[in-house]
Backbone bond lengths (Angstrom), bond angles and torsions (degrees), N, CA, C in turn:
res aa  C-N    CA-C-N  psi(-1)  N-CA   C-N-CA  omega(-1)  CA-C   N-CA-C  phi
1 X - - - 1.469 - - 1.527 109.41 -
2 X 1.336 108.78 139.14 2.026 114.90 171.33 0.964 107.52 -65.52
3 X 1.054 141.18 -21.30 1.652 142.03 -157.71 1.494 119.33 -149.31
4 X 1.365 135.60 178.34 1.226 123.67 160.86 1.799 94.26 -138.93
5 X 1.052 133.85 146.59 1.722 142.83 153.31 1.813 106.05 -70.39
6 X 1.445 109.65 169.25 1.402 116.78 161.52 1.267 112.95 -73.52
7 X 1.392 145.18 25.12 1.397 148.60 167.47 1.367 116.27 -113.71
8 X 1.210 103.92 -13.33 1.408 125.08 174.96 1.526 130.05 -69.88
9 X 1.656 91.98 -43.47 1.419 92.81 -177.42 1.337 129.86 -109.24
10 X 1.267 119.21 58.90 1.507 124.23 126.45 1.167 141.51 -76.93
11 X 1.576 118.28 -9.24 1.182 147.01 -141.51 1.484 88.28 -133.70
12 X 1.475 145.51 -7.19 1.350 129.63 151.41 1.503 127.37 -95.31
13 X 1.495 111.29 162.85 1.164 110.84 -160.69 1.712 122.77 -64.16
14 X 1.234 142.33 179.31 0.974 124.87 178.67 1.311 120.91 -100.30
15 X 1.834 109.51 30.45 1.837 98.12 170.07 1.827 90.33 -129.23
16 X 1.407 112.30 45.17 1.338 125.59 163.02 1.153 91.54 -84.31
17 X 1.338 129.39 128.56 1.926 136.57 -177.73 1.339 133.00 -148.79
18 X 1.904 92.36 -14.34 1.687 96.76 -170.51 1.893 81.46 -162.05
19 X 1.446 97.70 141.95 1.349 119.03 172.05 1.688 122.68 -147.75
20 X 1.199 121.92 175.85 0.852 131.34 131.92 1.840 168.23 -67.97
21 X 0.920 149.58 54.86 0.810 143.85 -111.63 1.757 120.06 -125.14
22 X 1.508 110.73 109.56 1.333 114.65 -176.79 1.879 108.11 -165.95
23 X 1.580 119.45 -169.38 0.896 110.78 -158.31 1.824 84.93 -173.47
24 X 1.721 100.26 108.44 1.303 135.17 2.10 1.959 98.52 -68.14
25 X 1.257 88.79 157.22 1.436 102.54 170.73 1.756 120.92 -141.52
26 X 1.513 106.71 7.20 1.650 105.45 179.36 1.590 98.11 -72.67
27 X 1.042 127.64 -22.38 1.391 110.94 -168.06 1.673 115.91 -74.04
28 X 1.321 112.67 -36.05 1.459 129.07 -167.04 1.526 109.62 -20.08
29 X 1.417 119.18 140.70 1.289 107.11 178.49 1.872 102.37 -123.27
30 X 1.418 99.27 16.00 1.377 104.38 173.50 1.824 128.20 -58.59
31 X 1.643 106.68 -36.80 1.294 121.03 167.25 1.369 122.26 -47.57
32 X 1.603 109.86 -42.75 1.358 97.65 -173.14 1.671 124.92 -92.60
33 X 1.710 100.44 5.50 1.547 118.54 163.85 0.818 103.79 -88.71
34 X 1.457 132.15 -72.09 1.818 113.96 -170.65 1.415 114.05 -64.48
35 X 1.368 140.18 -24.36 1.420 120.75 179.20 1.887 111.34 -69.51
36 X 1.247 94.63 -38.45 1.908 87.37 161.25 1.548 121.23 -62.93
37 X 1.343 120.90 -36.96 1.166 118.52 -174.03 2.013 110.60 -67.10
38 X 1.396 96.53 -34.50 1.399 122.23 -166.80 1.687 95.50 -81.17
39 X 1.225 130.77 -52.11 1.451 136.87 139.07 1.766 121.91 -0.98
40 X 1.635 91.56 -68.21 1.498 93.37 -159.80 1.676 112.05 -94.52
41 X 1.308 100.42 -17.89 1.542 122.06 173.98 1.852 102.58 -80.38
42 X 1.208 127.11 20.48 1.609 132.38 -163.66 1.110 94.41 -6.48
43 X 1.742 110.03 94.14 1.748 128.06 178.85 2.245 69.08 -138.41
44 X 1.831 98.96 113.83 1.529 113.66 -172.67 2.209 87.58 -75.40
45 X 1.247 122.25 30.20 1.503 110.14 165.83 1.337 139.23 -80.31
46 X 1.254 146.37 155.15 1.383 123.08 168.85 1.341 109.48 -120.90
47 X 1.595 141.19 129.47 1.399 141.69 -167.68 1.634 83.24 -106.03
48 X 1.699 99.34 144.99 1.507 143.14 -163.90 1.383 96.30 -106.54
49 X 1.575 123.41 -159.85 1.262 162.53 -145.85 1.382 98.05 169.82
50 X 1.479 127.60 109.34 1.297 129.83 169.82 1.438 118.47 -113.87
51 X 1.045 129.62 125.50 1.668 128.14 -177.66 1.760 119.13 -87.92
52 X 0.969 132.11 65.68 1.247 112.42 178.82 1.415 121.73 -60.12
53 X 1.498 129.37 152.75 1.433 140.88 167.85 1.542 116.18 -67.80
54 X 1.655 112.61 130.38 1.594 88.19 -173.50 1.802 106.10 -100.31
55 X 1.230 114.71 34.18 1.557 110.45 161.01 1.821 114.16 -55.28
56 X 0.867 118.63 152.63 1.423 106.43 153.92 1.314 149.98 -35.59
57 X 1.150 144.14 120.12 1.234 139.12 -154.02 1.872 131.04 84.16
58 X 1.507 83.80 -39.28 1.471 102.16 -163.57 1.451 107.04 -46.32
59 X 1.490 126.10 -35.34 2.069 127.21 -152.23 1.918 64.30 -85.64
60 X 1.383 141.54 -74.37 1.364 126.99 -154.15 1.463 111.10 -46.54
61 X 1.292 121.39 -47.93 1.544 114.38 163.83 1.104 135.96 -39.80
62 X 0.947 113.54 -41.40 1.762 138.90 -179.99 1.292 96.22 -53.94
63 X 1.524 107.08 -69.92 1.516 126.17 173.32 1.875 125.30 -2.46
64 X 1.970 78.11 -82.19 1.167 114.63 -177.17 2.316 103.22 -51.63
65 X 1.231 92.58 -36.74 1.389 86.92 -168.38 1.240 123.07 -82.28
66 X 1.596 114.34 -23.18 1.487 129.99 171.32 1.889 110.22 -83.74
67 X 1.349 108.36 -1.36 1.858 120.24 164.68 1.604 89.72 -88.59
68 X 0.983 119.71 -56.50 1.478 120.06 -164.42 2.291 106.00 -46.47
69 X 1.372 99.21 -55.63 1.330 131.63 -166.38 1.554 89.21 -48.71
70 X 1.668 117.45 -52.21 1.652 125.02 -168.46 1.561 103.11 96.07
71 X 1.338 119.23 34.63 1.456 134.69 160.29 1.543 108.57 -44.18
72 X 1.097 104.12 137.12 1.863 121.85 164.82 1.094 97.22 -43.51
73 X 1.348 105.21 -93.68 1.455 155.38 -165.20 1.535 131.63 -176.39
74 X 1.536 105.13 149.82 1.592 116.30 174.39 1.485 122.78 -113.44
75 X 0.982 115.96 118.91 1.536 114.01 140.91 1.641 114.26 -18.13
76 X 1.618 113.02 157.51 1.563 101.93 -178.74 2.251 76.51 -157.25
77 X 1.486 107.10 133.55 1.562 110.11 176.37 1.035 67.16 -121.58
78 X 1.807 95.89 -163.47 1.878 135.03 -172.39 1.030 112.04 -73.75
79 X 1.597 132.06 135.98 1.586 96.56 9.54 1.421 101.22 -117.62
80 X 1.239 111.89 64.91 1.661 122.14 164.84 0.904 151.24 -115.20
81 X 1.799 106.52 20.92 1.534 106.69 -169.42 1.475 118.32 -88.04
82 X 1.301 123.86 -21.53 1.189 139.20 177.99 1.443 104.39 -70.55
83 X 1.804 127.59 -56.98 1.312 106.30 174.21 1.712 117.74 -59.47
84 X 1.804 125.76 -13.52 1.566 121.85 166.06 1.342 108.50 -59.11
85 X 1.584 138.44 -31.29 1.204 138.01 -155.96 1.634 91.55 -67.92
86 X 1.668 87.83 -53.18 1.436 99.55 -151.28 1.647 113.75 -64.82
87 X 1.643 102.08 -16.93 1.739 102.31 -169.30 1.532 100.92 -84.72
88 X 1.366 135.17 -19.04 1.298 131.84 -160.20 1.677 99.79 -84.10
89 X 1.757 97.52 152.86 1.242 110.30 165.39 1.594 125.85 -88.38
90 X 1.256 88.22 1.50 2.072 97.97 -173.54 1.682 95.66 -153.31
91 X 1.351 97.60 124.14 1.950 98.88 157.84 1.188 101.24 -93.01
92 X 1.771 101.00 -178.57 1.452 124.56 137.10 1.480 125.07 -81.99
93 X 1.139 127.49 163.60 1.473 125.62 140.66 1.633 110.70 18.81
94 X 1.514 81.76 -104.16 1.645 124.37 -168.97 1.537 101.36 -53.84
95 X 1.178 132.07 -38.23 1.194 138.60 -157.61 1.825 92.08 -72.09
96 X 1.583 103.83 -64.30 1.508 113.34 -177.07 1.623 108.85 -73.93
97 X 0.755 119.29 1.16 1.706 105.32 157.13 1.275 115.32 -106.39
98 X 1.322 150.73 -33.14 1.452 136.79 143.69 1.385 127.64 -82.37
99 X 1.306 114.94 6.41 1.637 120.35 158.01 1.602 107.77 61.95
100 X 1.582 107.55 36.04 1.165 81.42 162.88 2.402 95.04 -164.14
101 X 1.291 102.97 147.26 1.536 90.93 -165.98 1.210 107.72 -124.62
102 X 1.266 144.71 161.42 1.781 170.21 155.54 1.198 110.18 -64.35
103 X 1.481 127.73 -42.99 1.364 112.33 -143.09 1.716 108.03 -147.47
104 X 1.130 136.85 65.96 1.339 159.00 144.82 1.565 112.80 -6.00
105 X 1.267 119.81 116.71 1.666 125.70 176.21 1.502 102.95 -111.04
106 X 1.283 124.93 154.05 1.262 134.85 166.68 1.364 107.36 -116.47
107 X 1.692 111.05 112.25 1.358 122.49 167.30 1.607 104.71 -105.07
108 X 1.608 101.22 -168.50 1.383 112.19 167.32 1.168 105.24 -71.04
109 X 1.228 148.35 -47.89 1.732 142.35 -157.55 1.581 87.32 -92.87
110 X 1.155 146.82 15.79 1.432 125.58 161.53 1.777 96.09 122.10
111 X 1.427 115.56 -164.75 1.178 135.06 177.26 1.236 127.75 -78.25
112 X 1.495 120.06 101.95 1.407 128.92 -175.45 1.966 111.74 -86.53
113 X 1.202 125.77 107.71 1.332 140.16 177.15 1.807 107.41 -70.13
114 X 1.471 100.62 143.33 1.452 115.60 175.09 1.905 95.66 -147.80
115 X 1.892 91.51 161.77 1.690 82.33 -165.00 1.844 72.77 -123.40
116 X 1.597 121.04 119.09 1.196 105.08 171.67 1.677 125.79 -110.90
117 X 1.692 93.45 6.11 1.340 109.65 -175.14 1.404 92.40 -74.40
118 X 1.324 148.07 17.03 1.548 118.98 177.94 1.721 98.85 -117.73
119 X 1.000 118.69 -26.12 1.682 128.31 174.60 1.414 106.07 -81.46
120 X 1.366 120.04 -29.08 1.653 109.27 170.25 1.238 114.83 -86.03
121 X 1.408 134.01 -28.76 0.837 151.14 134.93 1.749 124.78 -16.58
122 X 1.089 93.89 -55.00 1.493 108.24 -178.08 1.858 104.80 -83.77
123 X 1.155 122.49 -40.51 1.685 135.26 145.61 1.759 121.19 -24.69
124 X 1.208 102.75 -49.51 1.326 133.14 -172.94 1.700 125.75 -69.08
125 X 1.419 87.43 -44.13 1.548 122.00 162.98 1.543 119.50 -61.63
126 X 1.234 123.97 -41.10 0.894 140.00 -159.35 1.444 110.48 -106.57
127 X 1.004 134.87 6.64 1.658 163.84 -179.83 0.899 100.70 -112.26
128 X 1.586 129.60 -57.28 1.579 128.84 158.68 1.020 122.97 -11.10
129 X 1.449 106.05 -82.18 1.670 136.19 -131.89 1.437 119.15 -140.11
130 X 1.580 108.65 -10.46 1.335 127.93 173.14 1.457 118.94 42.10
131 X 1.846 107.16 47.74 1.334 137.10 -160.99 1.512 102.62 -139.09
132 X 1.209 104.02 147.64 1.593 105.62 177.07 1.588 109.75 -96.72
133 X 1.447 125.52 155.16 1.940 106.47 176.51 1.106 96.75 -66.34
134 X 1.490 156.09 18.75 1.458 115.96 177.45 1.725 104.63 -103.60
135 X 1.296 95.54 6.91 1.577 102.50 176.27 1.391 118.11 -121.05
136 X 1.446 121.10 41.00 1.469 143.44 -167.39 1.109 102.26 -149.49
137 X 1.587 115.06 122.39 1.399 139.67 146.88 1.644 110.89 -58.93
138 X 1.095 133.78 99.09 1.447 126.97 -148.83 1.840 99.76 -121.01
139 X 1.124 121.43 120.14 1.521 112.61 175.83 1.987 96.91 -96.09
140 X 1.251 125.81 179.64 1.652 118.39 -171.29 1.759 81.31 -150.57
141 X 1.412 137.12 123.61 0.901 139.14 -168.34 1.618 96.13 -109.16
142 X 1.792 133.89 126.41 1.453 119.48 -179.98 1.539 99.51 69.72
143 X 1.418 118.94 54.57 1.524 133.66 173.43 1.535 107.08 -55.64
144 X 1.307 118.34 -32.43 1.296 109.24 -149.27 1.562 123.94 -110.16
145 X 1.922 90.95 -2.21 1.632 106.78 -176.28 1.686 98.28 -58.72
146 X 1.573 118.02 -168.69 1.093 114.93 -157.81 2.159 83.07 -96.96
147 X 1.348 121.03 -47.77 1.467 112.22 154.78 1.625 119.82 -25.19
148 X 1.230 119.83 -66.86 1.359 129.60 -157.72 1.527 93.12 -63.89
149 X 1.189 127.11 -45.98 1.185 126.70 -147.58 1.489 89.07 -81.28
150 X 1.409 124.42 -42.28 1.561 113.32 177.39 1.633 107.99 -61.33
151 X 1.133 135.42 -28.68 1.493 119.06 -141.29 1.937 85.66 -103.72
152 X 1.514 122.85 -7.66 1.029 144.36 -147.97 2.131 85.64 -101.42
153 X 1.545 112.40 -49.20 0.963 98.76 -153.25 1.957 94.24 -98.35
154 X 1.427 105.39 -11.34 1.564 109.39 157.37 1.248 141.28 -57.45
155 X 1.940 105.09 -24.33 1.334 100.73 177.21 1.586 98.22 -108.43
156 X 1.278 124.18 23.19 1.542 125.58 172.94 1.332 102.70 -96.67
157 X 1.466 122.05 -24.80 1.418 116.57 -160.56 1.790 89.41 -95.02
158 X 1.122 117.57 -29.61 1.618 132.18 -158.75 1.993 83.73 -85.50
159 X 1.082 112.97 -4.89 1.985 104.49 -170.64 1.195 103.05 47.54
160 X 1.523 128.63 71.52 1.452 124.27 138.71 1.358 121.92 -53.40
161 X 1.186 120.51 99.96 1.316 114.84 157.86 1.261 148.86 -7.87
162 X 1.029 108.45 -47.21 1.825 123.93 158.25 1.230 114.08 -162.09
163 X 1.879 111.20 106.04 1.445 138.55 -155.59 1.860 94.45 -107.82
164 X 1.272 127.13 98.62 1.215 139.70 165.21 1.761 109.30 -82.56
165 X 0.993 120.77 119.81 2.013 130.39 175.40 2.157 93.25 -103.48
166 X 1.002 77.52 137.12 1.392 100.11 176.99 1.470 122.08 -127.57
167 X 1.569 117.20 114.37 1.419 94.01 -170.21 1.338 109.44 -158.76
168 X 1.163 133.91 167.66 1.825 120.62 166.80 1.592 103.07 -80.02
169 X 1.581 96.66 150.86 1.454 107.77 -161.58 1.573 120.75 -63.63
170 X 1.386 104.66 109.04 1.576 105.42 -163.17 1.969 99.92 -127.77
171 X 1.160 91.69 -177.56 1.853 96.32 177.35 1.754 95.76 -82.88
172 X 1.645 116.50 -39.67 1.004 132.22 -127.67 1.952 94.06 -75.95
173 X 1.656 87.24 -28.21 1.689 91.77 -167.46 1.808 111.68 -63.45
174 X 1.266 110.42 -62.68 1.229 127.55 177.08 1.830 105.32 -49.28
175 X 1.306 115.40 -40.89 1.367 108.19 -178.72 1.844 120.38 -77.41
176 X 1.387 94.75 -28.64 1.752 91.02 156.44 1.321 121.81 -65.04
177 X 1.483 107.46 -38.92 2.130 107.18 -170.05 1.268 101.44 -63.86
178 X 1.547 129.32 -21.89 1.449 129.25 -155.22 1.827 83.68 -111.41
179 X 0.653 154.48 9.14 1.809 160.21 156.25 1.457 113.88 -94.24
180 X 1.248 107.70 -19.34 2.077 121.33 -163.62 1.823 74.23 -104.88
181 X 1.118 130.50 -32.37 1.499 102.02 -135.89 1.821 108.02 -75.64
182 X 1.635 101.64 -31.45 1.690 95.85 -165.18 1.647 97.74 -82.41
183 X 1.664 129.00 9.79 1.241 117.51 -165.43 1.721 86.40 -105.31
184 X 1.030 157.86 27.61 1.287 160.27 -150.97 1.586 133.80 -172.14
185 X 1.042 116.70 122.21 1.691 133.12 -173.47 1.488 103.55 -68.26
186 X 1.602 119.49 -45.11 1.372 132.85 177.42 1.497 112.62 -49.36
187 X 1.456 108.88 -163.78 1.531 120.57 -163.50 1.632 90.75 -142.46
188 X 1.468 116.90 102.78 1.351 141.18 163.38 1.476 123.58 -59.03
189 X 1.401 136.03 78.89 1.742 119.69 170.75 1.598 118.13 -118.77
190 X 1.314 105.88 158.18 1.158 114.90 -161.89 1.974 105.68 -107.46
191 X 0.989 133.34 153.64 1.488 140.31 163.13 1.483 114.95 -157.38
192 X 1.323 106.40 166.92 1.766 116.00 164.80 1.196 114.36 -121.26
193 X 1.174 108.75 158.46 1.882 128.60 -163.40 1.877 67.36 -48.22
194 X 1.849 65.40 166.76 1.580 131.98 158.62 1.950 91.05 35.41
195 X 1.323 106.01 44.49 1.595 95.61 178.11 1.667 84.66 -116.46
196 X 1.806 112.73 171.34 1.159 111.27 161.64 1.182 130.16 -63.14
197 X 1.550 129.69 -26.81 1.424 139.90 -151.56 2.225 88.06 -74.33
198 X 1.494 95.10 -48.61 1.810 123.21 -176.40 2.386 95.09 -49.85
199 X 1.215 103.10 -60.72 1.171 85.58 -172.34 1.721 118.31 -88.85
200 X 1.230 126.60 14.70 1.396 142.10 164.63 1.713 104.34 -74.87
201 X 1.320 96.72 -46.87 1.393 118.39 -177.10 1.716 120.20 -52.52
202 X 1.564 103.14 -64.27 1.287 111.98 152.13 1.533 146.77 -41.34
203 X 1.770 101.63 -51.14 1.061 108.50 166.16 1.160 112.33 -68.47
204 X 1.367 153.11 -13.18 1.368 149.36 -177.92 1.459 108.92 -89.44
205 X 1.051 122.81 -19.60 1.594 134.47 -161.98 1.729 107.50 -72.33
206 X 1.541 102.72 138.39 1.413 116.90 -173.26 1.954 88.30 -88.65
207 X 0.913 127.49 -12.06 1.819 130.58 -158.38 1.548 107.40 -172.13
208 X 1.038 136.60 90.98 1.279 126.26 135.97 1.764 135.58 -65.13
209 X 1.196 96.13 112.44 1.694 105.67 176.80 1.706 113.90 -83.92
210 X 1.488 139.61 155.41 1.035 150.61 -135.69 1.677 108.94 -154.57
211 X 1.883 111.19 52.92 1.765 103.01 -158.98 1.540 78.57 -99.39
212 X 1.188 124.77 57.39 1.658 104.58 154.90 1.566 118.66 -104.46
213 X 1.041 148.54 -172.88 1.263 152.53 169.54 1.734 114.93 -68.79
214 X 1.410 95.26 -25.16 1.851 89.26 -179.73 1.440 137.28 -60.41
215 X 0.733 120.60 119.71 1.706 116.83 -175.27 1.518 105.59 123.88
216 X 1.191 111.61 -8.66 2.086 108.67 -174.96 1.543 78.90 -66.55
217 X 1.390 132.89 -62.86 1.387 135.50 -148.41 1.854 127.02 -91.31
218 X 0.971 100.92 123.83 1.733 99.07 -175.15 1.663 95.33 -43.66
219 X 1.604 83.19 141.42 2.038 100.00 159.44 1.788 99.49 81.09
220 X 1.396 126.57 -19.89 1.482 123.44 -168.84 1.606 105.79 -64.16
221 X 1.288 108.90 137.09 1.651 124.18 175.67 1.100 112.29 -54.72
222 X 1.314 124.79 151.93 1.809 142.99 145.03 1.341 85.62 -8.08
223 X 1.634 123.05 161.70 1.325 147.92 83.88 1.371 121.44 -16.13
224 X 1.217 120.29 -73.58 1.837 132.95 179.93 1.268 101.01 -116.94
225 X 1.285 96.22 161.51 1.995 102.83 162.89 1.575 95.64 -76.26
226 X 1.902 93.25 134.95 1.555 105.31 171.83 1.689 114.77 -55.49
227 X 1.127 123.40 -34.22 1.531 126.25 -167.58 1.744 97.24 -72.17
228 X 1.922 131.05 3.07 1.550 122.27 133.78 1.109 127.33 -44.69
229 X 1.155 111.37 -48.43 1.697 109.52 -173.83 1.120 119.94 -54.47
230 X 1.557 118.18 164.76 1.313 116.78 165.62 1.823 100.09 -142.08
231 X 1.565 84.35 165.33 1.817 99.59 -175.87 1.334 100.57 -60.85
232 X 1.587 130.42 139.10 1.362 160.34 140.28 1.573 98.34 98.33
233 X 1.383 116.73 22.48 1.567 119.57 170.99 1.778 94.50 -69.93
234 X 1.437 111.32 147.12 1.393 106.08 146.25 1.542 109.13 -94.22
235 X 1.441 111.23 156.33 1.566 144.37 -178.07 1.595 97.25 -134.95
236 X 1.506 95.39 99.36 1.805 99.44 147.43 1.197 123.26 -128.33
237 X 1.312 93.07 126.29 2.204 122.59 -178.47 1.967 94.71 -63.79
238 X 1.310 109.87 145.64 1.614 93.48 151.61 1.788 90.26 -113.12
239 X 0.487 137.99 -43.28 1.333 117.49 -177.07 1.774 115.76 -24.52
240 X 1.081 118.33 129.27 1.270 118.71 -158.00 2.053 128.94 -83.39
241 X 1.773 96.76 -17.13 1.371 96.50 158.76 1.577 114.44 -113.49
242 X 1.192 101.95 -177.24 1.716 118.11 158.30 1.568 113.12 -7.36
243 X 1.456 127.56 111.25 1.586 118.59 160.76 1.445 118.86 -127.37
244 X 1.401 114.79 143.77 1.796 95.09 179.74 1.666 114.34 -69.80
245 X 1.399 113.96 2.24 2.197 85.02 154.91 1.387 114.51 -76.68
246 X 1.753 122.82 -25.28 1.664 122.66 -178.29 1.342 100.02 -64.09
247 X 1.110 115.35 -34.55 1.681 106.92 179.11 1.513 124.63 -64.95
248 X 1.531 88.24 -44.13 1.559 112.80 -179.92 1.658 109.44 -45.32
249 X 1.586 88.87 -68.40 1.409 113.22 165.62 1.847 120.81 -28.87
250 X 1.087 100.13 -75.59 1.983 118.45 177.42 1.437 93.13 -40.13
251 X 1.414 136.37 -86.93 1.023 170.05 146.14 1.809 97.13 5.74
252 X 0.969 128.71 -25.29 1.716 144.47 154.51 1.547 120.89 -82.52
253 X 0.825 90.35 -12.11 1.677 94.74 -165.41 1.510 129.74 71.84
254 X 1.686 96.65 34.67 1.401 107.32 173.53 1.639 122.90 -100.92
255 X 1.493 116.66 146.44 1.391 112.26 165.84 1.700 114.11 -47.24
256 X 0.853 98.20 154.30 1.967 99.59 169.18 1.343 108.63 -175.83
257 X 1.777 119.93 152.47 0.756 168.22 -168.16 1.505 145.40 -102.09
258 X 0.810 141.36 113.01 2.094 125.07 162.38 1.370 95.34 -92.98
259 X 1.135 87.12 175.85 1.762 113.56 -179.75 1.980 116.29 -97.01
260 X 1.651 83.97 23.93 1.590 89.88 162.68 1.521 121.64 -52.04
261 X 1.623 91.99 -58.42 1.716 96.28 -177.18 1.395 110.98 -83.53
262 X 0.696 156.56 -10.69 1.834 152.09 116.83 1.359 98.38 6.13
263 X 1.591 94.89 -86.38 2.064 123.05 -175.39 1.499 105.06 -35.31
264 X 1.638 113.01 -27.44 1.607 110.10 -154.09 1.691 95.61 -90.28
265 X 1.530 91.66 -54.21 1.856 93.50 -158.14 1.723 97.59 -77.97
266 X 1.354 135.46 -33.12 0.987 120.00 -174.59 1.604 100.04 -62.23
267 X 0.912 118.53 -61.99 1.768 129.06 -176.39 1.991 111.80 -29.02
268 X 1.669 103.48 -41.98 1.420 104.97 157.01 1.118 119.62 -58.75
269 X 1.403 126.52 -74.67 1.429 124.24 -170.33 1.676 110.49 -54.90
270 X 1.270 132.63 -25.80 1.215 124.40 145.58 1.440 124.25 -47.87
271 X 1.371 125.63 -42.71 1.564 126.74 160.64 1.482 125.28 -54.50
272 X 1.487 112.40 -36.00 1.040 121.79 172.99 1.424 108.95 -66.74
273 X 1.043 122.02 -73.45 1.943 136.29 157.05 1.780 91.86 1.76
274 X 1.064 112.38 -63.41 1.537 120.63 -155.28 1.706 111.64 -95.28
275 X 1.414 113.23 -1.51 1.725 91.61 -173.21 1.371 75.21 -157.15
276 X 1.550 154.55 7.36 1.294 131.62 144.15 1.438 99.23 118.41
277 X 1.674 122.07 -37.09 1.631 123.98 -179.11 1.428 112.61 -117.55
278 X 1.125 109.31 164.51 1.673 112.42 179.96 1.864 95.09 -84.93
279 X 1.492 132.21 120.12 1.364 137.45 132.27 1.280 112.41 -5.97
280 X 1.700 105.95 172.37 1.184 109.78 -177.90 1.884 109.95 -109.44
281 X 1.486 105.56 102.55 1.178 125.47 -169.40 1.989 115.37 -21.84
282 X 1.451 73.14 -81.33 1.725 92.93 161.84 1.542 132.85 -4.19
283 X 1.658 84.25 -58.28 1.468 105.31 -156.38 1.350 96.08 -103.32
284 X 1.620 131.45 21.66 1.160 130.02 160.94 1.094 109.67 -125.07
285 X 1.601 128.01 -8.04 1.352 123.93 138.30 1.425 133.45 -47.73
286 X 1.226 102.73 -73.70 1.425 114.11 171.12 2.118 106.17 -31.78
287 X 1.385 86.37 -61.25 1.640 85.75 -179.83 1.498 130.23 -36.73
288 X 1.707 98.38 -34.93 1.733 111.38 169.65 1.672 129.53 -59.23
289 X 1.135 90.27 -46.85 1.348 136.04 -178.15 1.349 98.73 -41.98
């Protein structure tokens, strides 16, 4: 099976210890990095694919049942990172300034949260473009997903220079830029698609990032109209295969990206989170691969 449900697991073995956990979640390609990493580090665990239900309650149930089990820890994707913020008894940083986390510890007092998508993230970048964020004009496309909002509050802490949020018109957008703002040296603004302020924004951008949902699904539209871009901008997707803005993007004469190395380095510092050392990077690349 790709996955397992909370009905499932009584019926797995007992060095099931650390998973993933979201919905959809058959796709995840997190399993086959940490079980090598977990492999070569002879940690006797096996990491899952967990599906939680998104009725109410259900991701806390889950919770409660993988504390019960004597779980490590899990990973947590969409659309659950915000209810991880909310279940833990301890954040990080990053976690409590965009309110929402990836990577779940099991202590004695309950579940301790870490947000590692903004440091792998920031890893990721830098593989790119061989630039640090504080020297990137950075636009964040879908500011407000529970992703965006991390990679949003990474380049505030990193002082991006000029941090653009992009988003459909919500309370949520404006109330993050005004939460980012006293943690940052940079210059914080907010817009919504397809306005002018949005493609001024773009075209000015040292990096455009891509945290919206588009591209998981065959046939799904742009983010922006491609004729934003400009030649030698970087464009990074996290979505992890092929999307038509990377094309869009290439096809401009821009650097670009997936959200492989996102998937990779955050996925370490989640290992680290859980066994005290960082894995062997490499060998959880290759594993993607």
């Amino acid at each position: 099976m790709s996955f397992h449900t909370i009905d499932d697991l009584a019926s797995l073995g007992a060095e099931v210890k650390l998973g993933v956990i979201g919905n959809p979640i058959a796709h995840s390609k997190s399993p086959q990095m940490q079980q090598a990493a977990l492999n070569e580090a002879e940690q006797p665990y096996r990491y899952v694919r967990l599906l939680a239900d998104t009725e109410e309650g259900a991701f806390e149930r889950l919770l409660d049942t993988l504390a019960n089990r004597g779980f490590i820890g899990v990973n947590v994707t969409v659309p659950f990172k915000k209810k991880a913020f909310a279940a833990a008894v301890q954040a990080d940083a990053l976690s409590t300034l965009c309110g929402a986390a990836n990577t779940l510890v099991l202590k004695k007092d309950g579940w301790h949260c870490h947000n590692t998508d903004g440091p792998g993230f920031e890893r990721a970048i830098h593989e790119l473009g061989g630039q640090p964020l504080n020297n990137l004009r950075i636009v964040i496309l879908g500011a407000c997903g529970g992703a965006g909002s991390a990679l949003a509050a990474q380049c505030a802490l990193s002082n991006s220079p000029a941090l653009t949020l992009i988003n459909r018109p919500r309370p949520e957008l404006e109330n993050l830029a005004t939460t980012l703002r006293p943690h940052t040296q940079g210059c914080i603004s907010t817009c919504h698609f397809h306005t002018p302020e949005a493609r001024l924004a773009v075209e000015q951008a040292d990096l455009v990032v891509n945290a919206t949902s588009l591209g998981l699904q065959e046939g799904d539209a742009l983010p922006i109209p491609a004729e934003w871009l400009q030649s030698g901008q970087m464009v990074y997707d996290i979505v992890t295969h092929a999307t038509p803005l990377r094309q869009a993007a290439k096809e401009k004469g821009c650097r670009t990206d997936n959200g492989l190395g996102m998937l990779l380095w955050q996925g370490a510092f989640a290992f680290q989170h859980w066994f005290g050392s960082l894995p062997s990077v490499e060998l959880m690349r290759t594993a993607l691969q």
